[in-house]
N, C-alpha and C positions, 0 to 999 in steps of 0.2 A: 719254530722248529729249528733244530741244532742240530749242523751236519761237523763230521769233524775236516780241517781244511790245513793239515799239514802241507799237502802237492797241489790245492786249489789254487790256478793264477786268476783274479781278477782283475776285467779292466776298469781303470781309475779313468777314461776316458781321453780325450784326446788336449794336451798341453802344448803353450805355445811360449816363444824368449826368440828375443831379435838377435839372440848371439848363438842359436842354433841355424844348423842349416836347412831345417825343416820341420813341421808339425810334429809333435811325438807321442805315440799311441802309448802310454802308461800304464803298465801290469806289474802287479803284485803277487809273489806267493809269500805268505805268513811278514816275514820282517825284511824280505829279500825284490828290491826293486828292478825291474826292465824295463828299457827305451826300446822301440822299435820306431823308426824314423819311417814316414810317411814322405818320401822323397818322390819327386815326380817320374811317372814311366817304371817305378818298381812294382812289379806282378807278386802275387800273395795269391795265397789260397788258406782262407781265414774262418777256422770250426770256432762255431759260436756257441755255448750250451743255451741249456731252458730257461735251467733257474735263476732267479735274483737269488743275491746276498748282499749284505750290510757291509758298507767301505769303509767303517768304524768312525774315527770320529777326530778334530783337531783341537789342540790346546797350544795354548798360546805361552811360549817363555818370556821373561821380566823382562828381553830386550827391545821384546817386540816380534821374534820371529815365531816361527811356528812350527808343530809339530803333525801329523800323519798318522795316526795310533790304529792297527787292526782291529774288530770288531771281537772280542775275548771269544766268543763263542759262535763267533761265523753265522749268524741268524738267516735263516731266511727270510725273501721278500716280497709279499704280492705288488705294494708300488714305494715307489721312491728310492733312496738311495742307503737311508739309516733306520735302524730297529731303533723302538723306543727308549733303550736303556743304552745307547751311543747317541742320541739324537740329547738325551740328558747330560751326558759329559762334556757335549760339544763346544767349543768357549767363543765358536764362531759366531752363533745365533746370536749373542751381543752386541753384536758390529750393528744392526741395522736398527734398535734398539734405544743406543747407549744415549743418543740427544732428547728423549724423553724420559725416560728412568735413570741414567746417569748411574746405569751398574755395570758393572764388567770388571772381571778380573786385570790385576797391574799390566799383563801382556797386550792384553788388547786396548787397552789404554793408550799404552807405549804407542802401537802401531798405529793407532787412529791422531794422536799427535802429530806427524808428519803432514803437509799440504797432501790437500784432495781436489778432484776437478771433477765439472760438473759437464756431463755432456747428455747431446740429445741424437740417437743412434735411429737409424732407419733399414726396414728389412723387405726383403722381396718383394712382399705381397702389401705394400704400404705402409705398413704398423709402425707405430715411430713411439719410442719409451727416453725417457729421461731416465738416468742414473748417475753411478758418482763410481770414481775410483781411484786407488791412491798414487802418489807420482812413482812407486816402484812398479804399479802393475798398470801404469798411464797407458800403454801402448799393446800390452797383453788379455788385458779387459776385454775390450772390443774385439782383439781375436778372437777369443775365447768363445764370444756370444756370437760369431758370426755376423755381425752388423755386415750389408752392402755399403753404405755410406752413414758419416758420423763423423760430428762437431764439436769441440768443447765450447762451452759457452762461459765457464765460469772457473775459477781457482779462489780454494780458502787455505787459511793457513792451518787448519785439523779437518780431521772428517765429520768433525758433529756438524762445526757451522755449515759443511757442504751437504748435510743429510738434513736438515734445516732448509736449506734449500730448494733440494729436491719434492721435500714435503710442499712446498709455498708453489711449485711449479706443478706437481700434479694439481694438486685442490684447484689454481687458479687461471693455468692453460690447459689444463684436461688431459695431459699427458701420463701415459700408465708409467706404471716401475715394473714390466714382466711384457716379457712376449714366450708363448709359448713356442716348444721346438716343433713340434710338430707341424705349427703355421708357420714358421720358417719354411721346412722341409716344403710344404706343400705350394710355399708363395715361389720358390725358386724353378718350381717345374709346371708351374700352371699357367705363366705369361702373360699375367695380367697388367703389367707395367713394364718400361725400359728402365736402361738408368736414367736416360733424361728426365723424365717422370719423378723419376724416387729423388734423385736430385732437388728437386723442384718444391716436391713435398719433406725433403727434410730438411732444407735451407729458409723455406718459411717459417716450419716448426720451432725452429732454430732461434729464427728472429724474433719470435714470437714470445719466446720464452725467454730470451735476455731480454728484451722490450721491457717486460714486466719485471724482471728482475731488477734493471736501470733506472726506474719507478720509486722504486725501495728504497726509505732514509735510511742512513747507519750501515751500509754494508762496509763501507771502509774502515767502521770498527772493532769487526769480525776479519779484517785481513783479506776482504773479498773483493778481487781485479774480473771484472767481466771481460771475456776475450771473443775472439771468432777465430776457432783456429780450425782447420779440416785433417780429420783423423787418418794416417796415410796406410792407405787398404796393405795385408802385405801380398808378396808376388805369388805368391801358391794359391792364393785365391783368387787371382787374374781371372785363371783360363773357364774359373767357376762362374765368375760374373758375366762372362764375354759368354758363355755358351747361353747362361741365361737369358744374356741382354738377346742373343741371336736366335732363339726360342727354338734351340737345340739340345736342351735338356730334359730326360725322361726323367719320370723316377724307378725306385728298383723295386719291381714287382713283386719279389719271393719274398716271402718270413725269411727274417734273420735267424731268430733263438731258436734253436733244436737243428741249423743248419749249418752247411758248410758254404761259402762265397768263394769264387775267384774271381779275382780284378786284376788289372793293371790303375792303378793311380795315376790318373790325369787334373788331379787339384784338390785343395783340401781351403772349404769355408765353415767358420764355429766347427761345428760337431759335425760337421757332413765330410763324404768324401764323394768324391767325382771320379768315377773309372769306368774302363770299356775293357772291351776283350781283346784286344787287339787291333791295328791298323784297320779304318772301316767299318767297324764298328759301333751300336749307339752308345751312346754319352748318356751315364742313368746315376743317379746321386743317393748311394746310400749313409740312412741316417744311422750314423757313428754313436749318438746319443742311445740307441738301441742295444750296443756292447757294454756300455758303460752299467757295472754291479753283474756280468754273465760273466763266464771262465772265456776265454779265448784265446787258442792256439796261433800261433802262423807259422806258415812253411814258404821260403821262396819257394815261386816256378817259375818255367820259362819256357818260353813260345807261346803260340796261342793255347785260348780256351774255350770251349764252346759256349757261343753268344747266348745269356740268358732270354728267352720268349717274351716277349708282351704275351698280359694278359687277355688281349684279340682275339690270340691264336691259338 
């Protein structure tokens, strides 16, 4: 189905960069982009529509960087993020790919030439995944995904030998490539671990899997340095963790899509945000992942708002 999306803003979801001063909530209308900064203790009051739509699609130029293309015809979505005939243009689905088929267009060639590191990420609810990401997005990756805690364990000199890698660590430490968001969301508000815990189990995982990799003939002639380095969480996801660790955080009971939220923002982890209504208030973590392909507005406010219900009462 094709809607026309001339004054459509969609959200592209929630972006992170160490040289910003705060998470940033990314919308779209047609060729025209917005930052709204997720800054801590700023109040919103945030209309969310129903429908999905298609975030179109990226292609990659000869130098390696990238492009952000609108969806031609604004498609709508029952799930995911791309309609069929953007999900076709896309030049990115080669990245994960390209060390078995060895196709991909000159762009993504380019970018996957650069050193990649290989780490092993752990989340709320214990799930622990191996993945790879490149040295410009070393440190934004892991935000991105919301990791609690997270190690790199390995550096190649391109991303195939480190996608190589990763293949040889699932098969043979048992480690996924995917956590879904949803068991994030659900592991941060159900308390079934501390950090000490998740610590624990992601520093064995950890070892376990360079173990095996230190094992391996010939990695030094793929450019591969095994490391132990620890991934440093950043500060707006602190108060996320701590509410956690302190089994102080709810989740957010209402439907998002067809509604309107007011918050104040009190921390921002992956896709999630953490906000109350005001001083004294509960601490309840809505999943941001949920705006991401809907239209949505924001309005500052200010002062309080009234405290959203458990669903109890």
């Amino acid at each position: 189905m094709e809607f026309p999306s001339a004054s459509r803003q969609l959200c592209h979801g929630i972006s992170f960069s160490q040289h910003e001063p705060a998470p940033m909530l990314r919308l779209r209308t047609a060729d025209q982009w917005k930052t709204e900064y997720l800054e801590l203790n700023r109040s919103l009051s945030m209309d969310v529509g129903e429908l999905k739509f298609c975030l179109g699609y990226i292609t990659m130029n000869r130098d390696g960087s990238r492009n952000t293309l609108p969806c031609p015809k604004t498609k709508a979505l029952r799930t995911g993020t791309q309609c069929d005939s953007c999900r076709r243009l896309d030049h990115s689905k080669f990245m994960h790919q390209f060390h078995k088929t060895g196709e991909a267009p000159e762009g993504m060639r380019k970018y996957l030439e650069q050193p990649h590191f290989l780490y092993v990420a752990s989340f709320a609810h214990g799930a622990t995944k191996v993945g790879t990401t490149s040295t410009q997005s070393k440190w934004t990756r892991l935000a991105q995904q919301g990791a609690v805690i997270a190690r790199y364990i390995a550096r190649a000199n391109d991303g195939t030998a480190i996608r190589v890698l990763e293949d040889l660590v699932t098969e043979h430490v048992a480690l996924t490539q995917q956590v879904r968001q949803k068991s994030k969301i659900k592991g941060l508000v159900s308390w079934e671990l501390d950090l000490a815990q998740l610590d624990e189990i992601n520093e064995q995982a950890a070892s376990k899997a360079r173990d095996f990799l230190g094992a391996q003939r010939g990695l030094d002639t793929y450019g591969v340095e095994l490391r132990d380095e620890l991934w440093e969480q950043p500060a707006f996801a602190h108060p996320v963790i701590e509410a956690w660790n302190s089994r102080t955080l709810h989740a957010w009971n209402s439907a998002l899509p067809g509604a309107t939220a007011d918050l104040r923002i009190r921390g921002v982890l992956g896709q999630s945000i953490m906000a109350d209504s005001g001083e004294g208030t509960t601490l309840r973590l809505l999943d941001a992942a949920e705006l991401k392909t809907r239209e949505v507005q924001l309005r500052q406010q200010y002062g309080e708002f009234k405290e959203e219900q458990s669903a109890l009462f």
